[in-house]
C-alpha positions as CSV (number, residue, x, y, z in Angstrom):
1,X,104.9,-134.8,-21.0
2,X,102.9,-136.7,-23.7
3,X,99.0,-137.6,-23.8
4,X,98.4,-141.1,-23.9
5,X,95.9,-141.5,-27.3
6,X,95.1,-143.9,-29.5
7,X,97.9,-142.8,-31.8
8,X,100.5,-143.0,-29.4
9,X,99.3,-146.5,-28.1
10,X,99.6,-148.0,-31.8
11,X,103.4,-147.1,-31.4
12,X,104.0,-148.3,-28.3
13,X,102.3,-151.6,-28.7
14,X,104.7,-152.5,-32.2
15,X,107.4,-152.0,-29.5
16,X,108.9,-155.3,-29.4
17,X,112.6,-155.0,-27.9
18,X,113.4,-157.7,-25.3
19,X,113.9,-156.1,-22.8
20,X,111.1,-153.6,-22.3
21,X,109.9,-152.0,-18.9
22,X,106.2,-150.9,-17.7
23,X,106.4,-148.9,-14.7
24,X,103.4,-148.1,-12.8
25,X,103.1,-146.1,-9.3
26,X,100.0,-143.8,-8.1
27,X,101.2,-139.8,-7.7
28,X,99.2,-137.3,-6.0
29,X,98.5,-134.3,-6.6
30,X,99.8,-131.9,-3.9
31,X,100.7,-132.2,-0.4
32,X,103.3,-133.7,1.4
33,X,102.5,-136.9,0.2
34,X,104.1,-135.3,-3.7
35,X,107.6,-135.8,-1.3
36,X,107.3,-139.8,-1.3
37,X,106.4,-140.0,-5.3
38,X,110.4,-139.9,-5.9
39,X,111.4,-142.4,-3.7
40,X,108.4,-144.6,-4.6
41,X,110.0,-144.8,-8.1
42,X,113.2,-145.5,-6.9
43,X,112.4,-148.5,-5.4
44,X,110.4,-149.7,-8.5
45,X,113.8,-148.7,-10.2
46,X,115.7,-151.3,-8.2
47,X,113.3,-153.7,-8.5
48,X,113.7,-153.2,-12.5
49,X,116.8,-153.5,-12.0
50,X,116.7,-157.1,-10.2
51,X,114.5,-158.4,-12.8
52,X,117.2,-157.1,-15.3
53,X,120.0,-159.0,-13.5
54,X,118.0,-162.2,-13.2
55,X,117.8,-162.1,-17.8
56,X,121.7,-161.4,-16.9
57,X,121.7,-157.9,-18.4
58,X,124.9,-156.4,-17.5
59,X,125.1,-154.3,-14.7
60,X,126.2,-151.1,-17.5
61,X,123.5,-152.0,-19.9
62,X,121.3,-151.5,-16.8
63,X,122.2,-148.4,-15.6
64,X,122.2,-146.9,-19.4
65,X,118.9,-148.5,-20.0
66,X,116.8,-147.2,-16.4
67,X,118.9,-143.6,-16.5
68,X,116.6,-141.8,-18.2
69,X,113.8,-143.0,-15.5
70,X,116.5,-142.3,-12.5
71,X,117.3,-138.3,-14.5
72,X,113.6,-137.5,-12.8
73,X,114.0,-138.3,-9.3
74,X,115.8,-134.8,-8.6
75,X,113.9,-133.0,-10.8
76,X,111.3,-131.4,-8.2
77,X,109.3,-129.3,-10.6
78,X,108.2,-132.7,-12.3
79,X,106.8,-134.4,-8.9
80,X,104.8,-131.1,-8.1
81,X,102.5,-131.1,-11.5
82,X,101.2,-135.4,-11.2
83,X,97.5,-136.6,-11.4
84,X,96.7,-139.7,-10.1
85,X,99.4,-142.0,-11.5
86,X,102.3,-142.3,-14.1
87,X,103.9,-144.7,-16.0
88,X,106.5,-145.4,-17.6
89,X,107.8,-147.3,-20.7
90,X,111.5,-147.8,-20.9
91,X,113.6,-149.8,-23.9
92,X,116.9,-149.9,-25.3
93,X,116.6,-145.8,-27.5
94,X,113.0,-145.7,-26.2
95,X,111.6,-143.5,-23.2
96,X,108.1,-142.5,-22.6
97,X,106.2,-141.3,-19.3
98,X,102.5,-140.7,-19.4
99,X,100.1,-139.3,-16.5
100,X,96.7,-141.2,-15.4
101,X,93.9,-139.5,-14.2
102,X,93.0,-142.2,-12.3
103,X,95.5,-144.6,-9.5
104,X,97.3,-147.5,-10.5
105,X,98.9,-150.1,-8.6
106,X,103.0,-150.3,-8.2
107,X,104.4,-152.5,-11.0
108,X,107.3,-153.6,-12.7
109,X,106.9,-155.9,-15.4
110,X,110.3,-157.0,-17.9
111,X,109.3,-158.8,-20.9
112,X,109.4,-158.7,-25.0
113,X,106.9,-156.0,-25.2
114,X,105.1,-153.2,-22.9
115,X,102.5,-153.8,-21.1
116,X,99.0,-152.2,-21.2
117,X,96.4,-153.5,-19.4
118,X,96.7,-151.0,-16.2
119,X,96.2,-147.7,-18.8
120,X,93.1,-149.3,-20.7
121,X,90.2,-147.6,-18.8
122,X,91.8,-144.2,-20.8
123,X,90.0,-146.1,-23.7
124,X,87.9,-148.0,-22.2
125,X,83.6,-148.0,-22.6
126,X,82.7,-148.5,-19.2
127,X,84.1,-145.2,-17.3
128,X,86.3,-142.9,-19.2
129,X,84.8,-139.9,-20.5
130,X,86.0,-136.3,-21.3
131,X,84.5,-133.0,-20.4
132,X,85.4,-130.2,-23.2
133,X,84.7,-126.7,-20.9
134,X,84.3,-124.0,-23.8
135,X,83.8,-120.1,-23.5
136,X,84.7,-116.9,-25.8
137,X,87.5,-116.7,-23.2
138,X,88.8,-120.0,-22.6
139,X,89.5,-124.2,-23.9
140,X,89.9,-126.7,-21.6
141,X,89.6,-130.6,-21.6
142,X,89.8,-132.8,-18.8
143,X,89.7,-136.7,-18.8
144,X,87.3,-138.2,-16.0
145,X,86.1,-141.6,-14.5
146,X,83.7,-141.7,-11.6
147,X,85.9,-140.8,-9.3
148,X,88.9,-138.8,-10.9
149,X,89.2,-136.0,-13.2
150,X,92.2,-134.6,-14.7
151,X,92.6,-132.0,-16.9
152,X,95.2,-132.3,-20.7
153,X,96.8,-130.5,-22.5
154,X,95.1,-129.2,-26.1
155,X,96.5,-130.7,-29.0
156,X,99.1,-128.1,-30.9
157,X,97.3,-125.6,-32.6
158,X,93.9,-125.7,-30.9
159,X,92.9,-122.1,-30.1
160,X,92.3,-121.6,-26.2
161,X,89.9,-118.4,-27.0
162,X,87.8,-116.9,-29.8
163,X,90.6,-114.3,-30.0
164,X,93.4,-116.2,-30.4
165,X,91.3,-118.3,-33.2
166,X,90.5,-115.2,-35.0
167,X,93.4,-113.0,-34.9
168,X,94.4,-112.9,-38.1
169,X,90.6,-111.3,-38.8
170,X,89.9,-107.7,-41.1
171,X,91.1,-105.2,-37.9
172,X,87.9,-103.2,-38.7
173,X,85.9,-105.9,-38.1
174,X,87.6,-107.0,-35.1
175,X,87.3,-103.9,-34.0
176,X,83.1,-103.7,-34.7
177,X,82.4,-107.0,-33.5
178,X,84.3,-106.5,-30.1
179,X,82.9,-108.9,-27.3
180,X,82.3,-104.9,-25.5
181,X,80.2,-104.4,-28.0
182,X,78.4,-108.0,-29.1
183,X,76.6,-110.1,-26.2
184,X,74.4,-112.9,-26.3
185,X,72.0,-113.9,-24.7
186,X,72.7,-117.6,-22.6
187,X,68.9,-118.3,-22.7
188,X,67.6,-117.8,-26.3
189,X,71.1,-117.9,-27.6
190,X,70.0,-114.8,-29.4
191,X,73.4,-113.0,-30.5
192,X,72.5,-109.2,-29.6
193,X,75.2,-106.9,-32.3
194,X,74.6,-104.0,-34.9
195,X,70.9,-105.5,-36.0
196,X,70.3,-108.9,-37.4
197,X,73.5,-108.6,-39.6
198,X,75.8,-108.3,-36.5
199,X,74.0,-111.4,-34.9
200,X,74.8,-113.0,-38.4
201,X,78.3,-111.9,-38.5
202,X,78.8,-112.7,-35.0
203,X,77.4,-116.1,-35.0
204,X,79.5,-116.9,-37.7
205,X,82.4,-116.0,-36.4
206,X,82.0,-118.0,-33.5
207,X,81.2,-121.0,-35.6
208,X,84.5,-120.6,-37.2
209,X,86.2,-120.5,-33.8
210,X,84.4,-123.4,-32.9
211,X,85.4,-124.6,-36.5
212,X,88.8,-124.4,-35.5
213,X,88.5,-125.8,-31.9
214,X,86.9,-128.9,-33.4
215,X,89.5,-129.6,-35.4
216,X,92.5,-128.9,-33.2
217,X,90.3,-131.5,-30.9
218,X,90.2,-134.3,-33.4
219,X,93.8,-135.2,-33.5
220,X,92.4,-136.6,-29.9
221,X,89.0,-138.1,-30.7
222,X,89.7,-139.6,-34.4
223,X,89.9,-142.8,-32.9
224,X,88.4,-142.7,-29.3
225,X,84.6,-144.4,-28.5
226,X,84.1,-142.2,-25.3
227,X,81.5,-140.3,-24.6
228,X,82.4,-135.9,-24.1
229,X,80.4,-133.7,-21.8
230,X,80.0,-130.0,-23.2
231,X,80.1,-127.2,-20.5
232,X,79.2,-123.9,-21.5
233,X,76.6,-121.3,-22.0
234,X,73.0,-122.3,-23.7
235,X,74.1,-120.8,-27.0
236,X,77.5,-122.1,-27.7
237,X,76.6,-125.8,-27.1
238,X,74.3,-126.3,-30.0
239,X,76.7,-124.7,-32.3
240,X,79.6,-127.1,-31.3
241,X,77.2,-129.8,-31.7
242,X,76.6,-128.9,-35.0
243,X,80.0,-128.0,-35.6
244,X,82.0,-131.1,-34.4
245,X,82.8,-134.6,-36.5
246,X,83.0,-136.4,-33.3
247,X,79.7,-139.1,-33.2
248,X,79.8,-139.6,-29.2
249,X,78.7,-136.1,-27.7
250,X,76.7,-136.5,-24.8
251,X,72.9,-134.9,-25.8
252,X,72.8,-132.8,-22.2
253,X,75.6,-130.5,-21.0
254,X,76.3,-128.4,-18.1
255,X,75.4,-125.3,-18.8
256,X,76.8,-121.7,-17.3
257,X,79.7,-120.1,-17.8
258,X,82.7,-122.6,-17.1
259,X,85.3,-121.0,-16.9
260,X,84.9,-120.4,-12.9
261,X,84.4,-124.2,-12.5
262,X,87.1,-126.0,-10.9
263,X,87.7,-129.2,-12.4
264,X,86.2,-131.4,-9.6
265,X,83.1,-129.0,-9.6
266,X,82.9,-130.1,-13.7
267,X,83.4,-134.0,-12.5
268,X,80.9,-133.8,-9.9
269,X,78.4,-132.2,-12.6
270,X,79.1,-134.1,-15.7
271,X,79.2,-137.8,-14.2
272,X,75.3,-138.3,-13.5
273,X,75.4,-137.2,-17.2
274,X,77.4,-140.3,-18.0
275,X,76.7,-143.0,-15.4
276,X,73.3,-144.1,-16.9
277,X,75.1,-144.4,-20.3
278,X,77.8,-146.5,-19.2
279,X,75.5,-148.3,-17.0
280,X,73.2,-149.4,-20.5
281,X,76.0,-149.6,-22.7
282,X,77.8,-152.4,-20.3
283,X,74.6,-153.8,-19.8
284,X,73.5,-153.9,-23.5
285,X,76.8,-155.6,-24.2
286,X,76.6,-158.3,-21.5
287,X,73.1,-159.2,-22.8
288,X,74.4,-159.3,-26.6
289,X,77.7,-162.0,-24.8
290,X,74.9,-164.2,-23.4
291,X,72.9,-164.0,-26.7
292,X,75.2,-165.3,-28.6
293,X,77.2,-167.3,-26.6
294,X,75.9,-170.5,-28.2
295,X,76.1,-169.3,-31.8
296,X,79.8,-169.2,-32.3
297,X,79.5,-165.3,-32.5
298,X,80.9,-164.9,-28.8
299,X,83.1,-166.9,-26.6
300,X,85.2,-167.1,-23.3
301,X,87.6,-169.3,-24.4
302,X,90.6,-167.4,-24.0
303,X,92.4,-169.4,-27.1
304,X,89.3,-168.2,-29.4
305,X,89.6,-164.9,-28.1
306,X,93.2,-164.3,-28.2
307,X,93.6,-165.5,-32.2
308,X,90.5,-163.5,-32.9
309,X,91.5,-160.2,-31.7
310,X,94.5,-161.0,-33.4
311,X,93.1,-161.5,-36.9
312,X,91.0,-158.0,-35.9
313,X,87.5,-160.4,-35.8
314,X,86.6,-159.0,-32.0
315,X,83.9,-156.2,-32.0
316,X,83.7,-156.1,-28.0
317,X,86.2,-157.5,-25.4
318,X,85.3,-157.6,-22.0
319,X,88.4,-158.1,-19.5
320,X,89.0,-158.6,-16.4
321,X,91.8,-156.2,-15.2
322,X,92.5,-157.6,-11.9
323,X,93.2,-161.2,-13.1
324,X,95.5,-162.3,-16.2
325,X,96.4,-165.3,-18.0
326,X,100.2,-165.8,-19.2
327,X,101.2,-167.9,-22.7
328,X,102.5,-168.0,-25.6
329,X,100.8,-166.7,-29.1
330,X,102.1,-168.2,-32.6
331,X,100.7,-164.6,-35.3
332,X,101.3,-167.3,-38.0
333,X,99.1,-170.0,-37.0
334,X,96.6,-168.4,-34.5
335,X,97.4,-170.0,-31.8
336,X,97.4,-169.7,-28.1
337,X,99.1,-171.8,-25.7
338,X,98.3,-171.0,-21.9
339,X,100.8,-171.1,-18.8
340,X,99.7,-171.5,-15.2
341,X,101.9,-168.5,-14.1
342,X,103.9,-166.1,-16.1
343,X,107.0,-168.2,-17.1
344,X,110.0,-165.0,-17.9
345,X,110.8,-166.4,-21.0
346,X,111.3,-164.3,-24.2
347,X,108.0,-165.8,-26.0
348,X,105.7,-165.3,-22.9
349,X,103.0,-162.8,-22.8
350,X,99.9,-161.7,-21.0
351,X,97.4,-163.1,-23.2
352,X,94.7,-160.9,-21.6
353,X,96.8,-157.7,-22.3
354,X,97.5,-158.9,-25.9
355,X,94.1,-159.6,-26.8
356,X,92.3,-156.1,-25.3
357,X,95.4,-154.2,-27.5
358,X,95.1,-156.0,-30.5
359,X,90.7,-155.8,-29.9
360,X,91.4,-151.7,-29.8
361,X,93.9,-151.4,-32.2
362,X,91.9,-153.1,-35.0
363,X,88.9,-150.7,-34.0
364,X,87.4,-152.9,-31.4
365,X,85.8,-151.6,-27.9
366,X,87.1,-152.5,-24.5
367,X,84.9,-152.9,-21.4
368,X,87.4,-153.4,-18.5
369,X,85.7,-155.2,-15.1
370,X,87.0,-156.7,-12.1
371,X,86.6,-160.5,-12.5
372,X,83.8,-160.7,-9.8
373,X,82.0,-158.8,-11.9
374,X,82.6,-160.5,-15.4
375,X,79.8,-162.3,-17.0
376,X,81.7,-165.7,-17.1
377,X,84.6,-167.2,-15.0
378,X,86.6,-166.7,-18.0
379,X,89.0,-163.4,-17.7
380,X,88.1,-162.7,-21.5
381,X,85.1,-162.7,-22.9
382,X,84.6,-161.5,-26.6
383,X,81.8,-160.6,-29.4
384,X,82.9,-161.5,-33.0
385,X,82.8,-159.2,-35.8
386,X,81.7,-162.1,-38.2
């Protein structure tokens, strides 16, 4: 099963077959209740299905286009490794399922394109972090929001230990620079080897594992805005700091060995890392809305926002992911008709979906809220670029 990233978001969202289906359904993660997951699909499945009939799909198109999505309702081994929710994305030649670490709310929605909005706090500014848990022995990353942590798989080709990363290394020195005979010391992240040469040697070649870690990493982070939590002993902390090309590194870490840590134990440690800087970042850009409100640099008008995230002029969106505003949007003209309700034709979208997608896909950030907590009526509210 695929990681939803950045990358993989820029494909999906130049998806434009009529039909296209977005399932979403909360999972769980063990128990009995893993045993109503199946059935839960199947009756989003059906109700695909009734929304296909009403376009007047035929009832074989149908069944080819959803069988891919019915294929995992007997396959028990896939309902007993879930997170928190799944989705789906189903078109004519087109099949993706993704996990969430977080829960969604059942939905089926048929229209001209997928839909989005219920996946954006994985990219989000206002939540979503990552936790990177790094040893000698061990790699893992996990994906958290306040109250959900899950971990993903490394990218292909990120080494999981120092061993792995080095073992194409001189024998001999593999050999002489064995972790039985090299420690180091968590607290003064002195390395302790054959003299200050081994500490040299050694250092180094963890740098170059860490080397190699980083870069496995960034086919994940080129493109993400979230803040990472390092977990690890003192010493190997400041070297992936100094090591690693991604900007958003949290300064503190939890520190210890990780690799004992179960992944809530991580979540429950790394969020009071995070929580004050979401807290001033949201803040910061709710004050910069109001500031410029009045100077044509920000706006809640959803037409405004819709044509400027279109035309990649939107430097913060702020949505509201509870509430959403149907219409029609003319790319060659800019502009943005609104519907009271969402109207099932071909040329009707979810404005508010449309605009956050287009906002992160031209390098914008997203700051999802519920729409009690926005700082305007207005579902959308945006900062300009220029």
């Amino acid at each position: 099963m695929d990681t939803l990233i950045i990358d993989e978001l820029r494909v999906l969202a130049q998806q434009t077959q009529d039909p296209s289906i977005s399932i979403f359904m909360p999972t769980h993660r063990a128990g009995r209740e893993t045993q109503q997951d199946p059935i839960r699909l199947r009756n989003l499945l059906r109700e695909a299905e009734t929304q296909l009939q009403q376009r007047e799909m035929r009832t074989p198109d149908i069944a080819a286009l959803l069988q891919p999505a019915y294929d995992l309702l007997e396959n028990s081994e896939f309902w007993q490794h879930q997170l928190d929710g799944l989705v789906l994305y189903l078109a004519v030649g087109d099949f993706h399922l993704y996990q969430l670490p977080f829960t969604v709310d059942d939905m089926v929605l048929v229209g001209q394109s997928y839909y989005f909005k219920p996946v954006l706090p994985l990219f989000t500014n206002n939540g979503h972090y990552y936790i990177l848990a790094i040893s000698q022995n061990d790699v893992r990353l996990f994906e958290g929001t306040r109250h959900t942590v899950g971990q993903i798989d490394l990218p292909q080709d990120t080494p999981s230990s120092l061993e792995e990363a080095l073992r194409f290394d001189d024998p001999e020195k593999q050999l002489q620079f064995h972790s039985g005979n090299v420690q180091a010391n968590a607290q003064s992240g002195i390395f302790h080897g054959h003299g200050v040469q081994g500490d040299e040697v050694q250092k180094e070649r963890i740098e170059r594992y860490l080397n190699q870690v980083d870069a496995g990493l960034k086919k994940l982070y080129s493109h993400m805005r979230a803040p990472w939590v390092l977990a690890g002993v003192d010493y190997l902390l400041p070297i992936y700091r100094s090591v690693s090309e991604y900007a958003h590194i949290m300064p503190d870490g939890i520190t210890g060995n990780p690799e004992s840590l179960r992944a809530q134990e991580l979540q429950e440690q790394a969020w009071p890392l995070v929580e004050p800087y979401f807290r001033q970042e949201l803040e910061a850009v709710i004050g910069q809305y109001h500031a410029l409100a009045d100077s044509g640099k920000a706006t809640d008008n959803v037409q405004d926002v819709v044509a400027a995230a279109h035309f990649g002029r939107v430097d913060k969106i702020i949505v509201a992911y509870d509430a959403q505003v149907w219409g029609e949007f003319d790319r060659e003209n800019g502009k943005a008709a609104l519907h009271g309700e969402e109207q099932k034709s071909q040329s009707d979208i979810a404005l508010g979906d449309f605009a956050a997608m287009q906002t992160l896909l031209n390098g914008g950030a997203i700051y999802a809220l519920t729409q009690a907590e926005m700082p305007t009526d207005s579902p959308l509210a945006a900062v300009f670029r220029y």
